[in-house]
N, C-alpha and C positions, 0 to 999 in steps of 0.2 A: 487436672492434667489432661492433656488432650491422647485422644485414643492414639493417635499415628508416636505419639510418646514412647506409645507402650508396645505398640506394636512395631518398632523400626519400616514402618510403612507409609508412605505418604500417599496418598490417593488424589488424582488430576482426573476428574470427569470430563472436565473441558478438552484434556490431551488426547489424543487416537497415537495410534505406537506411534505410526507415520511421521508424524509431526516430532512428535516427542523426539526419535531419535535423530531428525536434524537438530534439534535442538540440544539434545545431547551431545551432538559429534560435536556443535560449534562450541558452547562452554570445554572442550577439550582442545583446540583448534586452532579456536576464530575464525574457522570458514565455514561457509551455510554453502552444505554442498544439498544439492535435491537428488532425490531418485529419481529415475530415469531420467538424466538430462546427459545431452540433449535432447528436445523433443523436436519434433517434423513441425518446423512453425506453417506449412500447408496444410498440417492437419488440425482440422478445427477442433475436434475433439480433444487430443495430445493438450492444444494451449488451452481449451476453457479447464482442461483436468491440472494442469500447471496452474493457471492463475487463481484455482480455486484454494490447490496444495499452497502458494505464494499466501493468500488471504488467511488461511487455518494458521499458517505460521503467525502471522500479523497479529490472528487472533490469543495464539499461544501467547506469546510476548506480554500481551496487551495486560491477559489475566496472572502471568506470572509477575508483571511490573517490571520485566529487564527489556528497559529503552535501548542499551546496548545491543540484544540480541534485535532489536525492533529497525534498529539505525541498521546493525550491520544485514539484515535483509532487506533493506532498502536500497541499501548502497547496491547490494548484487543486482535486484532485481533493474536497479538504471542503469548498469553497465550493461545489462543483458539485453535492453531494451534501447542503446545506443547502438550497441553495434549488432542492431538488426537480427538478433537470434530467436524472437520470438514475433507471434501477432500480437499487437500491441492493442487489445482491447479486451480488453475482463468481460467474460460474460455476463445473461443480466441478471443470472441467478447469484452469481459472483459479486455483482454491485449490490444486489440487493443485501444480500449477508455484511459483507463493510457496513453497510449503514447501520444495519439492524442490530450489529454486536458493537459499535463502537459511538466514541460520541465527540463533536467539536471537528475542530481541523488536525486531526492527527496526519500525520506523515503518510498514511495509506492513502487515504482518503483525497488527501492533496495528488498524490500520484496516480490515481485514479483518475481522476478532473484533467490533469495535463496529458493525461493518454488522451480523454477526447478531445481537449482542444488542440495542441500539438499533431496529434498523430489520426488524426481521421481527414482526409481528403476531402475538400471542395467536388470534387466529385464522386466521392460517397455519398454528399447528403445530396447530391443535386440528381442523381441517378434513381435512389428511391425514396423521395420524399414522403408519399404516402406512409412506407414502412417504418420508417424512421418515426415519424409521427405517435405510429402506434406503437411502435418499440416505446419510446419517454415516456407514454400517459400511464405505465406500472412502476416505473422507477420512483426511487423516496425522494419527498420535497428537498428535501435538502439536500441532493445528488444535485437536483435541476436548479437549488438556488447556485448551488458551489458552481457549479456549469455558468448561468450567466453571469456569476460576477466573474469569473474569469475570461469567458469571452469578450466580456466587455472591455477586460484591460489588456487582454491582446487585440484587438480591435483599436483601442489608443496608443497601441505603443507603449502601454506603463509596464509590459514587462516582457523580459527577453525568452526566447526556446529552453526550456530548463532541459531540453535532451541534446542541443548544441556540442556538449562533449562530457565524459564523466565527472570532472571539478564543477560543472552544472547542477549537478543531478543533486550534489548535497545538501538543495533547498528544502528536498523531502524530509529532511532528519528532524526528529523529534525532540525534542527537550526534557522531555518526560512522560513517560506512559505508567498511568498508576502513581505510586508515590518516588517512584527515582527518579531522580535529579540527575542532570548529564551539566558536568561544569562547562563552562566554555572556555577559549582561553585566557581571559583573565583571571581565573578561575572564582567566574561569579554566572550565577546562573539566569538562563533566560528566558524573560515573562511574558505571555503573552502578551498585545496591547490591543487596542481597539481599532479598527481599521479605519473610524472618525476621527479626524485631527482637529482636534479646539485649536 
């Protein structure tokens, strides 16, 4: 029998209250409300401390295996990132953690990527390339591979602004994180595939 049995106690090392209790309010709810929000999206600080609280959630989810709470933090954070209420770029301590705790193309990770290709200006990178340069050379490979394939398919045209409007944004959502299953509407579930077409 497991201790937490005996103990009416369940123990989450992975949890910090913080977390926990949006987590908590939303299994009461259905809404992922954050503390302190609004933040001063001028304040840099304010958003790298949001996008970091945004990612610990991701990571809650992830370890809890509820896709549901995982989807419905996604959904918030592209609505919030539609209409302009934050800075739209995770820090790079922030990127560095998604990668490091999570694995594949999860729903973060994808929304991650289209923050930098979407939401970073032509003349962002054209003003300090140097910096930029050195900023990417600590980032995880596979930040920087998810980055050019997706530049490359907005560069072709093979895919539209997923922040266009919020019925966009729901490209993020996951299918499952851990072992739950999100049916779709047929109510048959969906597999990943291989981005090769034989």
């Amino acid at each position: 029998m497991f201790k937490e049995a005996l103990d009416d106690v369940v123990y989450l090392p992975e949890a910090d209250p913080e977390t926990f209790d949006v987590f908590l309010e939303w299994v009461y709810t259905k809404v992922v409300r954050f503390p302190k929000w609004p933040v001063d999206k001028t304040s840099l600080s304010e958003c790298e401390a949001w996008w970091h609280l945004v990612t610990r959630l991701y990571l809650l989810a992830d370890y809890l295996q509820c896709t549901s709470f995982g989807n419905a933090l996604l959904d918030r954070v592209s609505r919030i990132v539609v209409r302009g209420q934050i800075d739209p770029h995770p820090s790079y301590d922030t990127t560095i953690l998604l990668y490091k705790s999570t694995t594949g193309h999860c729903g973060m990770r994808k929304l991650f990527v289209a923050l930098w290709v979407w939401k970073t200006s032509q003349s962002q990178f054209a003003a300090k390339e140097d910096e930029w340069r050195a900023y990417f050379k600590g980032l995880p490979e596979e930040f920087l591979s998810d980055l050019v394939v997706k530049l490359q398919k907005k560069n072709h045209e093979l895919e539209q602004d997923p922040f266009a409007n919020e019925k966009t944004c729901q490209i993020f959502r996951d299918t499952v994180i851990g072992s739950q299953v999100v049916a779709t509407p047929n109510n048959e579930t969906n597999k990943a595939s291989s981005p090769v077409q034989k």
